[in-house]
Phi, psi and omega in degrees: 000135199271161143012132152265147195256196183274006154290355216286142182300296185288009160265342150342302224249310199317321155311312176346126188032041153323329187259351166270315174312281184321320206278354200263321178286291183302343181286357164101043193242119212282079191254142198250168178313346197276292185326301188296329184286316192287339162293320161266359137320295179299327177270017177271315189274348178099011184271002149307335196083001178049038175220170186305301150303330157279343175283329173308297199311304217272320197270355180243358184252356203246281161332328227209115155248341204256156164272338157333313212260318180337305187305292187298341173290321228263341186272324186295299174350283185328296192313288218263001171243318155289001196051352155326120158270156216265028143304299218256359157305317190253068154301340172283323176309283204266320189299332166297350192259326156297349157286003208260152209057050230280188189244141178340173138289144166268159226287163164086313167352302207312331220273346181294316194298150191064024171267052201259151163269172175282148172267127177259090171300331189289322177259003152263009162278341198258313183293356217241278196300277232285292173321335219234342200248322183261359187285162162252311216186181195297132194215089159269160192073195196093159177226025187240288182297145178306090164211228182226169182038020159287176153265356153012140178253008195228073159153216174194168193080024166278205164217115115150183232299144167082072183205174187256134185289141126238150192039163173096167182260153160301129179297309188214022179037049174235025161331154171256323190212179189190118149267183168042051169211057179310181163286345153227065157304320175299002214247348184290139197306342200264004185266170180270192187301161144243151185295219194048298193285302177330329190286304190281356171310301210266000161273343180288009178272325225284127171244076145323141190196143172279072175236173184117191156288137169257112188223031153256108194301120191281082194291305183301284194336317181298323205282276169012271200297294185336308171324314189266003178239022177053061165113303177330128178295127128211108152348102172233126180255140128279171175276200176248151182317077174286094193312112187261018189258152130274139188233112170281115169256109208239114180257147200249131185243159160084145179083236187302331180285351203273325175280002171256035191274356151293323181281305179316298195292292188319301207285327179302300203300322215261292173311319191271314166259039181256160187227049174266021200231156159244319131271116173235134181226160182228153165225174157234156175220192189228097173075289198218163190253099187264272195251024188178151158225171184265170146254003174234141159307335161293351174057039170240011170234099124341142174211111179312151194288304197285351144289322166315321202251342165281338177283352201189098182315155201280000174289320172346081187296117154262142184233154155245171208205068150200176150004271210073356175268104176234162168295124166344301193263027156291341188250343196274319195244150146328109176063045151244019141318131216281329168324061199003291211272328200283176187187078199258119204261019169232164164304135197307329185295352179308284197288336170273005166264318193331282203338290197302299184302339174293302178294117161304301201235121196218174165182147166298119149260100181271155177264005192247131181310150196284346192267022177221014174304333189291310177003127196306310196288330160303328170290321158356283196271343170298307174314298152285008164221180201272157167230157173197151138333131165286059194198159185313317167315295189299276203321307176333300185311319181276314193287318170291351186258348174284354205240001167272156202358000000 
């Protein structure tokens, strides 16, 4: 479609919802004039349907390049065609953020589930609002406040019956209401994984690179050099774009790792088919990495540590995938591997810096909320690697520092 000048109907048209494009910039959604211009093309062409909800569709598929952003689209929206103030579309900006990692329940709770009375919604809606208007901060356990593992009637990973959920999963299904579960809630950077959001994380890892013959065409060059050359055809090739990284994936199995053994299966899953390697291998270890890692989760083919590091070059990307939460002197002491039968005569913190001076670029991914980070043996294993969340964010990160030079 060519360009438009300045008669053009759609620069005419353009000022249209001028205040939803600034409110769509400012929510951090980069959207630039070309986007915008091709969003009042489409509605000059009729491709809303001339109704409200066909303008949502035609403004998120023309506008929203990231699936990250769907969620800040979908609020924006609201605010500004629905009058919905974006206080309360982004129940999730603040009350999710106290929610999130929520804390257990405490024992004796369960005896609660399946007590429910009849419920006056309208006015637990209102007590919702009047608590959500006085809350400050974060509240697990209780029975009062928007938090987690209590008895609450406001909030999740608790017990109880009849109350409004927000955010988090159902326990015993007896919620009245659920809040803070637009429609593309899965798509937010803080959650944890799922293979789908994770795919597009690890996909941001991929180091293209120009190796080879050059036997690809270099279209901006050929106009280029034509140019300069009055007319004249000349050809100019390249090589072609080429994934040059590899990636070691060393995962820690068992003990303290087994409830995060859902996230860890996406990141196995996800990682093992993707086709962003020029090589990709996994090992396993257990809390720390001593003389040796596996290649099996059964821990019965052993691959001694200096063979590990003579196969797999200072080019390598290593990510590591555990806890890191242990008794101190596994890292600290002679033969202090929690392993009966093991025996290690150097200390684990030895053998995990070998690793790190071996590896240009190597980093952690822990599965455990940052708020148990302080931990003496976590800190440890920080001092040598990069540490990140085990959530679509923390990849991202890992994924840009890894994929640099």
């Amino acid at each position: 479609m060519p360009e438009p000048d300045s008669r053009s109907p759609v620069n005419d048209h353009a000022g249209l919802f001028l205040g939803f494009f600034y409110l769509l910039r400012a929510r951090g959604l980069g959207i630039t004039p070309a986007q915008w211009l091709a969003l009042v093309r489409g509605l000059l062409m009729g491709l809303h349907g001339s109704s409200l909800i066909g303008f949502y569709s035609l403004a998120r598929s023309v506008l929203v390049k990231d699936e990250t952003q769907l969620d800040d689209f979908d609020v924006a929206f609201a605010e500004y065609f629905k009058g919905v103030p974006a206080a309360a579309a982004s129940i999730d900006e603040e009350v999710m953020k106290w929610l999130r990692n929520p804390a257990p329940p405490y024992p004796g709770f369960e005896g609660l589930a399946g007590q429910m009375d009849s419920v006056d919604v309208e006015e637990l809606r209102r007590e919702f609002e009047r608590r959500r208007s006085s809350q400050t901060g974060r509240h697990d356990g209780g029975s009062r406040w928007i938090g987690t593992g209590g008895t609450s009637p406001f909030g999740h990973g608790g017990y109880h019956p009849g109350g409004i959920r927000v955010g988090g999963e159902g326990r015993f299904h007896s919620a009245v209401q659920v809040a803070a579960e637009r429609r593309f809630m899965e798509y937010r950077k803080d959650i944890v994984l799922d293979t789908r959001r994770l795919g597009i994380a690890i996909k941001k890892m991929r180091a293209l690179r120009r190796e080879g013959s050059g036997d690809e065409l270099d279209l901006e060059g050929t106009i280029d050099r034509t140019a300069r050359c009055g007319g004249d055809l000349d050809m100019v090739f390249r090589p072609p774009r080429r994934n040059n990284l590899s990636l070691l994936l060393a995962m820690d199995v068992g003990g303290t790792m087994d409830p995060h053994r859902g996230m860890v299966d996406a990141l196995f899953s996800i990682t093992h088919k993707a086709r962003h390697f020029r090589r990709f291998s996994h090992v396993y270890f257990h809390n720390c990495i001593y003389d040796c890692v596996f290649e099996d989760a059964a821990f019965v083919r052993p691959l001694p540590l200096d063979r590990l590091l003579r196969t797999f070059g200072k080019e390598t990307r290593l990510v590591l995938v555990g806890d890191a939460y242990m008794y101190p002197g596994e890292l600290t002491d002679r033969w202090g591997s929690i392993k009966w039968n093991d025996r290690n005569e150097l200390p684990g913190i030895h053998y995990l810096r070998t690793i790190a001076d071996h590896f240009a670029k190597s980093s952690w991914l822990n599965p455990m909320p940052e708020r148990y980070w302080s931990a003496p043996s976590i800190m440890m294993i920080r001092s040598l690697f990069p540490m990140h969340p085990l959530t679509v964010e923390g990849v991202e990160k890992l994924a840009s520092e890894l994929s640099r030079g």
